[in-house]
C-alpha positions as CSV (number, residue, x, y, z in Angstrom):
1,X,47.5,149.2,37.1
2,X,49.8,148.9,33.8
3,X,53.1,147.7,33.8
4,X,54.9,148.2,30.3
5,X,57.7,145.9,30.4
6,X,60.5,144.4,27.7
7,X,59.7,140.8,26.8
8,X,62.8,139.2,28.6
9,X,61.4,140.7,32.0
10,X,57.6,139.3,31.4
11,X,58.0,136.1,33.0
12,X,59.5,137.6,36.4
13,X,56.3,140.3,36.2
14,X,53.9,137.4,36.0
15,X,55.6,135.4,38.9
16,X,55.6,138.5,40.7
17,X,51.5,138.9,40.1
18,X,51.1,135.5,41.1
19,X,53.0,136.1,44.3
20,X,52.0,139.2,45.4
21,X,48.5,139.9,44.1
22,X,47.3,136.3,43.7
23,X,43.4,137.3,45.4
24,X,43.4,140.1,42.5
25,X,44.9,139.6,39.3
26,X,42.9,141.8,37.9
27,X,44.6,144.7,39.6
28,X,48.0,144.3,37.2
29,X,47.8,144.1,33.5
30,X,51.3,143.6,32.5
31,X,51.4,145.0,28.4
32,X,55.2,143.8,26.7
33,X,57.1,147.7,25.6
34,X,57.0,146.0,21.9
35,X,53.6,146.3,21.7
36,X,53.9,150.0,22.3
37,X,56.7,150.6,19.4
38,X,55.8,152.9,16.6
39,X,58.8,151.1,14.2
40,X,58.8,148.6,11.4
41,X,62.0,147.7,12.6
42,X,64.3,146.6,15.1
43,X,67.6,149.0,14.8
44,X,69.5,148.3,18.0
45,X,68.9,144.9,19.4
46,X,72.1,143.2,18.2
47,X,75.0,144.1,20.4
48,X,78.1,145.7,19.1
49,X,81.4,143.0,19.0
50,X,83.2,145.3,21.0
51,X,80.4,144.7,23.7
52,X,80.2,141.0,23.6
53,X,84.4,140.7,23.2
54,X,84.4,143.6,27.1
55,X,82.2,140.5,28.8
56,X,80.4,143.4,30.8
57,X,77.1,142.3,29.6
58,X,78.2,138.4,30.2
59,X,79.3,135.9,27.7
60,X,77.0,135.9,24.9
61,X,76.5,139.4,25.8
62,X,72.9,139.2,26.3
63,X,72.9,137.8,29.8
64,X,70.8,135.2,28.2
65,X,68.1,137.2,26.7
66,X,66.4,136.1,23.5
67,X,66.3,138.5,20.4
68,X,62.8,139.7,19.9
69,X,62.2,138.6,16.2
70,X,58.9,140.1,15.7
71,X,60.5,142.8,13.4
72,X,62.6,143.0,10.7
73,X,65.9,144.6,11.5
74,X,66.7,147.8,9.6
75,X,68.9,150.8,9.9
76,X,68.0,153.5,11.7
77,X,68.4,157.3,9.8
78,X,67.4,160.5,10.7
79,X,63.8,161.5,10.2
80,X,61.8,165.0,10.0
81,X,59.9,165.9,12.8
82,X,56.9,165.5,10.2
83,X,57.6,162.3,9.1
84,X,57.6,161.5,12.8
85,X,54.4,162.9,13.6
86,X,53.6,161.2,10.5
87,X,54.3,157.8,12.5
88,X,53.1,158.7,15.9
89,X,49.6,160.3,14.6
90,X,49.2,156.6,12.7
91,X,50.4,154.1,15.2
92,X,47.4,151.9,16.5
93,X,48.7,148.8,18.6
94,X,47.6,145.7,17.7
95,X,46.8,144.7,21.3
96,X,43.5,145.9,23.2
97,X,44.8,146.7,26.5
98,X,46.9,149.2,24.7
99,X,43.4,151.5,24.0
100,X,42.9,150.6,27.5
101,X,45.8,152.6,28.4
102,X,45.3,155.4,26.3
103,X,41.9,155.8,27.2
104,X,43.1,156.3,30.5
105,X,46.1,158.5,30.4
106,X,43.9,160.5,28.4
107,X,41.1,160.7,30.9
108,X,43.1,161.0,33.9
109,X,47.0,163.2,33.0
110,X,45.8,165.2,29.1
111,X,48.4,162.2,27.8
112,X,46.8,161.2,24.6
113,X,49.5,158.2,23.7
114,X,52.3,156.5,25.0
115,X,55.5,154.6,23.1
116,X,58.5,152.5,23.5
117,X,61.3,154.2,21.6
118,X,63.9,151.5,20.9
119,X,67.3,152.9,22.3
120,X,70.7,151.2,21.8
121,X,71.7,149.8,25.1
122,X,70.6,145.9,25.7
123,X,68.7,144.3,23.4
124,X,64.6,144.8,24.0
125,X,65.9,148.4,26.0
126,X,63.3,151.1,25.1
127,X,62.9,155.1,25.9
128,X,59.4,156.3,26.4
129,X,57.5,159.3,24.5
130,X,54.4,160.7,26.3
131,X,52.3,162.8,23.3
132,X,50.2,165.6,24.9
133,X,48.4,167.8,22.4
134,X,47.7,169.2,25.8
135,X,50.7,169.4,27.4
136,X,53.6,168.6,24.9
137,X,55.4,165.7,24.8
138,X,57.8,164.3,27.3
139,X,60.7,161.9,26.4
140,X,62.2,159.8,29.0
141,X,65.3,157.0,28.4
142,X,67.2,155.1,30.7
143,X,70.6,155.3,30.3
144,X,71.9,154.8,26.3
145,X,74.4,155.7,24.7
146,X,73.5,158.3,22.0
147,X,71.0,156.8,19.2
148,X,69.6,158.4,16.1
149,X,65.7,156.3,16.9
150,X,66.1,158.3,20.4
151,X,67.0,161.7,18.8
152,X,64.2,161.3,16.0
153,X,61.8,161.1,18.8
154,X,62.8,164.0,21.0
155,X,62.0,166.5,18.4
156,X,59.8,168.8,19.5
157,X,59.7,167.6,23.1
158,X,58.9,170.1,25.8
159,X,61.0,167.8,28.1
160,X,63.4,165.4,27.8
161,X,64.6,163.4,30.9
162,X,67.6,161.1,29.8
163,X,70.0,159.0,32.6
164,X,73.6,159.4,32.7
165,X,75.4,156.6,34.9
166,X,78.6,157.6,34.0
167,X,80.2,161.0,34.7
168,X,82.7,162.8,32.5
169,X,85.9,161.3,31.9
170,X,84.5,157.9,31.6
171,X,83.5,157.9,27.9
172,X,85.6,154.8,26.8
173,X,83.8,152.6,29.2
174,X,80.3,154.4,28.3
175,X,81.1,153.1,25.0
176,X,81.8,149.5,26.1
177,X,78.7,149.4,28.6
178,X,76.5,151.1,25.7
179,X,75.9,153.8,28.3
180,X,75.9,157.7,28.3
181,X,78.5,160.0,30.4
182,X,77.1,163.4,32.0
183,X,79.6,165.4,29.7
Protein backbone atom coordinates (compact mmCIF):
# COMPACT_ATOMS: atom_id res chain seq x y z
CA UNK A 1 0.00 0.00 0.00
CA UNK A 2 0.91 3.82 -0.84
CA UNK A 3 0.34 6.49 1.37
CA UNK A 4 0.93 10.11 -0.29
CA UNK A 5 1.35 12.28 2.50
CA UNK A 6 2.64 16.29 3.10
CA UNK A 7 6.05 16.40 4.57
CA UNK A 8 5.00 17.78 8.11
CA UNK A 9 2.83 14.51 8.53
CA UNK A 10 5.78 11.92 7.43
CA UNK A 11 7.21 11.46 10.70
CA UNK A 12 3.77 10.51 12.45
CA UNK A 13 3.23 7.97 9.20
CA UNK A 14 6.56 6.32 9.85
CA UNK A 15 5.82 6.00 13.81
CA UNK A 16 2.61 4.75 12.76
CA UNK A 17 4.40 1.87 10.37
CA UNK A 18 6.59 1.11 13.08
CA UNK A 19 3.78 0.58 15.41
CA UNK A 20 1.31 -1.00 13.57
CA UNK A 21 3.00 -2.99 10.85
CA UNK A 22 6.43 -3.56 12.51
CA UNK A 23 6.51 -7.66 11.15
CA UNK A 24 5.87 -6.04 7.50
CA UNK A 25 7.19 -2.86 6.53
CA UNK A 26 7.16 -3.74 3.40
CA UNK A 27 3.31 -3.55 3.23
CA UNK A 28 3.38 0.62 3.53
CA UNK A 29 5.49 2.70 1.28
CA UNK A 30 4.87 6.14 2.52
CA UNK A 31 5.80 8.65 -0.77
CA UNK A 32 5.87 12.78 0.53
CA UNK A 33 2.70 14.71 -1.94
CA UNK A 34 5.87 17.00 -3.05
CA UNK A 35 7.24 14.41 -4.86
CA UNK A 36 4.08 14.14 -6.84
CA UNK A 37 3.82 18.05 -7.75
CA UNK A 38 3.91 18.91 -11.39
CA UNK A 39 5.16 22.89 -10.33
CA UNK A 40 8.41 24.74 -10.40
CA UNK A 41 7.09 26.54 -7.73
CA UNK A 42 5.63 26.91 -4.47
CA UNK A 43 2.55 29.57 -4.73
CA UNK A 44 0.66 29.11 -1.56
CA UNK A 45 2.71 28.00 1.28
CA UNK A 46 3.17 31.36 3.05
CA UNK A 47 0.14 32.23 5.08
CA UNK A 48 -1.76 35.39 4.60
CA UNK A 49 -1.10 38.14 7.71
CA UNK A 50 -4.65 38.23 8.15
CA UNK A 51 -4.30 34.41 8.99
CA UNK A 52 -1.45 34.44 11.33
CA UNK A 53 -2.88 38.08 13.07
CA UNK A 54 -7.00 35.55 13.52
CA UNK A 55 -4.56 32.89 15.71
CA UNK A 56 -6.96 30.13 14.22
CA UNK A 57 -4.06 28.34 12.79
CA UNK A 58 -1.96 28.99 16.19
CA UNK A 59 0.71 31.48 16.80
CA UNK A 60 3.15 31.44 14.11
CA UNK A 61 0.27 30.28 12.20
CA UNK A 62 1.79 27.12 11.04
CA UNK A 63 1.01 25.11 14.08
CA UNK A 64 4.69 24.57 13.88
CA UNK A 65 5.11 23.26 10.53
CA UNK A 66 8.29 23.94 8.58
CA UNK A 67 8.13 25.63 5.11
CA UNK A 68 9.07 23.13 2.44
CA UNK A 69 11.98 24.98 0.60
CA UNK A 70 12.54 22.59 -2.01
CA UNK A 71 10.96 25.09 -4.60
CA UNK A 72 11.30 28.49 -5.46
CA UNK A 73 8.23 30.41 -4.62
CA UNK A 74 6.48 32.12 -7.58
CA UNK A 75 3.09 33.52 -8.42
CA UNK A 76 0.59 31.55 -9.51
CA UNK A 77 -1.43 32.84 -13.04
CA UNK A 78 -3.88 31.33 -15.05
CA UNK A 79 -2.80 28.70 -17.55
CA UNK A 80 -4.41 27.12 -20.80
CA UNK A 81 -5.67 23.92 -20.60
CA UNK A 82 -2.71 23.13 -23.19
CA UNK A 83 -0.11 24.45 -21.45
CA UNK A 84 -1.35 22.28 -18.61
CA UNK A 85 -1.46 19.20 -20.45
CA UNK A 86 1.81 20.50 -21.54
CA UNK A 87 2.97 20.10 -17.82
CA UNK A 88 1.08 16.97 -16.83
CA UNK A 89 2.14 14.95 -20.14
CA UNK A 90 5.99 15.96 -19.09
CA UNK A 91 6.11 15.50 -15.43
CA UNK A 92 8.41 12.44 -14.37
CA UNK A 93 9.04 12.33 -10.51
CA UNK A 94 12.33 12.18 -9.43
CA UNK A 95 11.64 9.43 -6.91
CA UNK A 96 11.22 5.55 -7.99
CA UNK A 97 8.37 4.58 -6.03
CA UNK A 98 6.50 7.18 -7.87
CA UNK A 99 6.73 4.70 -11.35
CA UNK A 100 5.83 2.18 -8.79
CA UNK A 101 2.62 3.90 -8.30
CA UNK A 102 1.84 4.66 -11.67
CA UNK A 103 2.56 1.33 -12.89
CA UNK A 104 -0.05 0.23 -10.69
CA UNK A 105 -2.95 2.52 -10.88
CA UNK A 106 -2.47 2.00 -14.43
CA UNK A 107 -2.69 -1.80 -14.21
CA UNK A 108 -5.21 -2.11 -11.74
CA UNK A 109 -8.12 1.41 -12.02
CA UNK A 110 -7.12 2.80 -16.24
CA UNK A 111 -5.35 5.77 -13.93
CA UNK A 112 -2.34 6.49 -15.96
CA UNK A 113 -0.82 9.39 -13.28
CA UNK A 114 -1.46 10.88 -10.19
CA UNK A 115 -0.44 14.65 -8.70
CA UNK A 116 -0.40 16.84 -5.76
CA UNK A 117 -1.95 20.13 -6.86
CA UNK A 118 -0.79 22.78 -4.30
CA UNK A 119 -4.05 24.52 -2.92
CA UNK A 120 -3.96 27.56 -0.69
CA UNK A 121 -4.98 26.43 2.74
CA UNK A 122 -1.95 25.44 5.18
CA UNK A 123 1.29 25.39 4.08
CA UNK A 124 2.34 21.76 2.32
CA UNK A 125 -1.84 21.36 1.69
CA UNK A 126 -2.32 19.73 -1.77
CA UNK A 127 -5.54 18.71 -4.11
CA UNK A 128 -5.09 15.61 -6.13
CA UNK A 129 -5.59 15.13 -10.08
CA UNK A 130 -6.17 11.46 -11.29
CA UNK A 131 -5.29 11.64 -15.44
CA UNK A 132 -7.27 8.80 -17.21
CA UNK A 133 -6.83 8.85 -20.91
CA UNK A 134 -9.30 6.18 -20.17
CA UNK A 135 -11.58 7.44 -18.00
CA UNK A 136 -11.01 11.40 -17.76
CA UNK A 137 -9.55 12.98 -15.11
CA UNK A 138 -10.86 13.41 -11.62
CA UNK A 139 -9.83 16.33 -9.31
CA UNK A 140 -10.27 16.08 -5.65
CA UNK A 141 -9.25 18.97 -2.80
CA UNK A 142 -9.85 19.19 0.64
CA UNK A 143 -11.25 22.14 1.73
CA UNK A 144 -9.46 25.54 0.20
CA UNK A 145 -10.40 28.51 -0.25
CA UNK A 146 -10.54 29.30 -4.05
CA UNK A 147 -6.93 29.14 -5.81
CA UNK A 148 -5.92 29.86 -9.39
CA UNK A 149 -3.11 26.38 -9.17
CA UNK A 150 -6.51 24.45 -8.28
CA UNK A 151 -8.66 26.01 -11.04
CA UNK A 152 -5.72 25.51 -13.75
CA UNK A 153 -5.87 21.96 -12.92
CA UNK A 154 -9.67 21.24 -13.06
CA UNK A 155 -9.77 22.06 -16.67
CA UNK A 156 -11.15 19.54 -18.45
CA UNK A 157 -11.96 17.29 -15.55
CA UNK A 158 -14.81 14.91 -15.89
CA UNK A 159 -15.21 15.29 -12.06
CA UNK A 160 -14.35 17.44 -9.64
CA UNK A 161 -14.95 16.62 -5.86
CA UNK A 162 -14.04 19.78 -3.72
CA UNK A 163 -14.90 19.99 0.45
CA UNK A 164 -16.81 22.83 1.79
CA UNK A 165 -16.59 23.01 5.75
CA UNK A 166 -18.36 26.05 5.88
CA UNK A 167 -21.94 26.66 4.81
CA UNK A 168 -23.25 29.93 3.30
CA UNK A 169 -23.25 32.90 5.31
CA UNK A 170 -19.93 32.13 6.78
CA UNK A 171 -17.66 33.60 4.12
CA UNK A 172 -15.71 36.08 6.44
CA UNK A 173 -14.53 33.33 8.58
CA UNK A 174 -13.83 31.02 5.39
CA UNK A 175 -11.57 33.78 4.48
CA UNK A 176 -9.72 33.72 7.91
CA UNK A 177 -9.54 29.84 8.10
CA UNK A 178 -8.36 29.79 4.31
CA UNK A 179 -11.52 27.57 3.82
CA UNK A 180 -14.36 27.31 1.23
CA UNK A 181 -18.24 28.03 2.04
CA UNK A 182 -21.02 25.72 0.17
CA UNK A 183 -22.40 29.05 -1.40
Amino acid sequence: MYVITPTPMMGWMELFKKENIENRPDLLEIVPSNKLNPEKFYYYQNMSKKAIESGVHGKDGYYGVEMDNSLPFGRCYKKTKKEIDEIVDQFESEDSRVAKIYDMLHRHMGIDKLLSIEVNHCPQSYGCLLVSRKHGNIVYSGDTTPCMNLANYTQGAKVLIHEATLEEGMEEDAEKKKHTTTK
